[in-house]
C-alpha positions as CSV (number, residue, x, y, z in Angstrom):
1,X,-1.7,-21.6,-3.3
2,X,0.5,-21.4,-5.8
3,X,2.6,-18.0,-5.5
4,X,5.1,-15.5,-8.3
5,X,8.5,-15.6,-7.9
6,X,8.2,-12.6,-5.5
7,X,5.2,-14.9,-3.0
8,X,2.1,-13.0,-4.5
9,X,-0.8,-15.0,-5.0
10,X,-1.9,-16.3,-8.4
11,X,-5.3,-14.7,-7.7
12,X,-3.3,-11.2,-7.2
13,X,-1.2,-12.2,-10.6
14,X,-4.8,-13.2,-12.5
15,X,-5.6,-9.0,-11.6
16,X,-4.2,-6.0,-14.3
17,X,-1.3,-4.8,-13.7
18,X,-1.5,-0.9,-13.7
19,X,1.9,0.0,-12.9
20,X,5.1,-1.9,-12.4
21,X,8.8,-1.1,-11.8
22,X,11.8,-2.7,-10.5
23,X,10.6,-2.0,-6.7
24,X,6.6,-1.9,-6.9
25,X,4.0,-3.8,-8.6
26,X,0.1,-2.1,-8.5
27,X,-2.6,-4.8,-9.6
28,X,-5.9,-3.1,-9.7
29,X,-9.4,-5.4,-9.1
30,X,-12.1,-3.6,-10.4
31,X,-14.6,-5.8,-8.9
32,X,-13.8,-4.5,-5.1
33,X,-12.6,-1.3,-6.4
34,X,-9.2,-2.4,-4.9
35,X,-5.8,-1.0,-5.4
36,X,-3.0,-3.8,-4.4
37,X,0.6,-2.3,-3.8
38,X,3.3,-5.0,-3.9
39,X,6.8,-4.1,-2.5
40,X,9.4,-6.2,-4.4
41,X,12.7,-4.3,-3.0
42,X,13.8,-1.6,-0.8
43,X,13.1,1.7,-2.2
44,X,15.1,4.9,-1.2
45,X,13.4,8.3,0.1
46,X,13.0,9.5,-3.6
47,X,11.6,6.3,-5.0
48,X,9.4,5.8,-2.4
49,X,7.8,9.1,-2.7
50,X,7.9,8.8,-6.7
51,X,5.8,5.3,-5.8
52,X,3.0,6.6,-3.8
53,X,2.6,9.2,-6.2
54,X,1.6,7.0,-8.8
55,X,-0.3,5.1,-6.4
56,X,-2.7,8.3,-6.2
57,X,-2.4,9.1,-9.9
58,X,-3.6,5.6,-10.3
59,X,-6.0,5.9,-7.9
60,X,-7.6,9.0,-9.1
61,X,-7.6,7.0,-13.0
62,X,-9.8,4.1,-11.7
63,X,-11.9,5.6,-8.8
64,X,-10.5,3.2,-6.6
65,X,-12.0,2.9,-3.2
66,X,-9.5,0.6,-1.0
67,X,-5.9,-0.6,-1.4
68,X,-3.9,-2.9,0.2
69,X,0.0,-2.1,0.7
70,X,1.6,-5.5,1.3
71,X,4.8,-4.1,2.5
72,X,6.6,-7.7,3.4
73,X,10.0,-6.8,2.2
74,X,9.6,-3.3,3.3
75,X,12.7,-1.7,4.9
76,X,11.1,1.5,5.9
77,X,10.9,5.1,4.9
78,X,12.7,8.5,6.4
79,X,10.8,10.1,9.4
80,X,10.7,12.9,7.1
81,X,8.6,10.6,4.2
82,X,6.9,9.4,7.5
83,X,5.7,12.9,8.4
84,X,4.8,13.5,4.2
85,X,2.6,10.2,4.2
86,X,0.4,11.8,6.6
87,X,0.4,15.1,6.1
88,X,0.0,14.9,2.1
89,X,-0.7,11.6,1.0
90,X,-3.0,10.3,3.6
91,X,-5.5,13.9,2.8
92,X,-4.9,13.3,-0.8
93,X,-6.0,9.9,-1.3
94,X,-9.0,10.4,1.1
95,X,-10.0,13.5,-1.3
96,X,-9.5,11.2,-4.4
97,X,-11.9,8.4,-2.5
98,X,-10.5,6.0,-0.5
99,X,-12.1,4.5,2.4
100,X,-10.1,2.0,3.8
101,X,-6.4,0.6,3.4
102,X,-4.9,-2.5,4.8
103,X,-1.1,-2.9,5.1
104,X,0.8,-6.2,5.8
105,X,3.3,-5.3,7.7
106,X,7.1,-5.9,6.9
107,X,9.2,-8.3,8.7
108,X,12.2,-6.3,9.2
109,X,11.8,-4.0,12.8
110,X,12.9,-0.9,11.4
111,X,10.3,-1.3,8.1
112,X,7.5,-2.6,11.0
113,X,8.3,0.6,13.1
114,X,7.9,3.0,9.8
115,X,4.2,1.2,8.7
116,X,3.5,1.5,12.5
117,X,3.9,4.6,12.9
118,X,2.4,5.9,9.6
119,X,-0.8,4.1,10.4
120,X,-1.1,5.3,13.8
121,X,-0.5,9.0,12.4
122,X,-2.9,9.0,9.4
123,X,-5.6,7.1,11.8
124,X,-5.6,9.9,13.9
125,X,-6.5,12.4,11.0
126,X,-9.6,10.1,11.1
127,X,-9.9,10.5,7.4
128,X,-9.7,6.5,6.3
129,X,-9.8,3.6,8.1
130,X,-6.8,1.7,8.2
131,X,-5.4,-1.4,9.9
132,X,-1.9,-3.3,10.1
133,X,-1.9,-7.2,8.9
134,X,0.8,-10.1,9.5
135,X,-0.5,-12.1,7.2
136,X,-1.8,-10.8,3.3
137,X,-5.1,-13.2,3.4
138,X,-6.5,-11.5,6.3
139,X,-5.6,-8.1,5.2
140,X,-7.2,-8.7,1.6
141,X,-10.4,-10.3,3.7
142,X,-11.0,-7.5,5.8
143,X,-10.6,-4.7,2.6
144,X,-12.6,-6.1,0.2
């Protein structure tokens, strides 16, 4: 498999690009009505939140179902953008139409201890399903 400077897949790469900036690439696959989030580099509190805010914009634009957040090079988040994940974001893409997300967890503890324990607080909402990855192939196989 032949991977972008930053390990994503050619078959992510042959998908739009929606939205791109120096820390976040969204590709968007119409044909699984599939959002892919791609961390590049660590993102502060602000830019984080400024990211998944687009992520819904986008998501509300296309109708989009599912999205995988391959989080890899994830350092992790503020317990306060923690606690804002699942109290607005989680309800908000949910209302916009998401069913499912899949996230490939980071590699880095603290990054693996902020995707952990957003997941386990938006599951319990019990408004999407969601469920952690190591690797991005078996996250992507169980979205689509």
């Amino acid at each position: 498999m032949k991977l972008h400077i930053d390990n994503i897949p050619q078959k992510i790469l042959d998908l739009p690009m929606v939205y791109q900036n120096k820390k976040i690439e969204f590709f968007y696959d119409e044909s699984h009505s599939l959002l892919i989030s791609w961390a590049k580099k660590f993102s502060n509190d602000e830019e984080y939140k400024e990211n998944m805010l687009k992520c819904l914009e986008i998501i509300q634009k296309f109708s989009i179902q599912k999205i995988i957040f391959e989080s890899s090079n994830f350092k992790g988040t503020s317990l306060e953008n923690q606690k804002w994940i699942m109290d607005f974001m989680v309800p908000a893409w949910a209302s916009a139409g998401i069913i499912k997300i899949g996230s490939v967890l980071p590699t880095e503890i603290f990054g693996k201890f902020s995707i952990n324990n957003m997941i386990q607080g938006a599951s319990s909402l019990g408004l999407i399903e969601i469920k952690p990855f190591m690797d991005f192939d078996e996250c992507y196989d169980w979205v689509i």
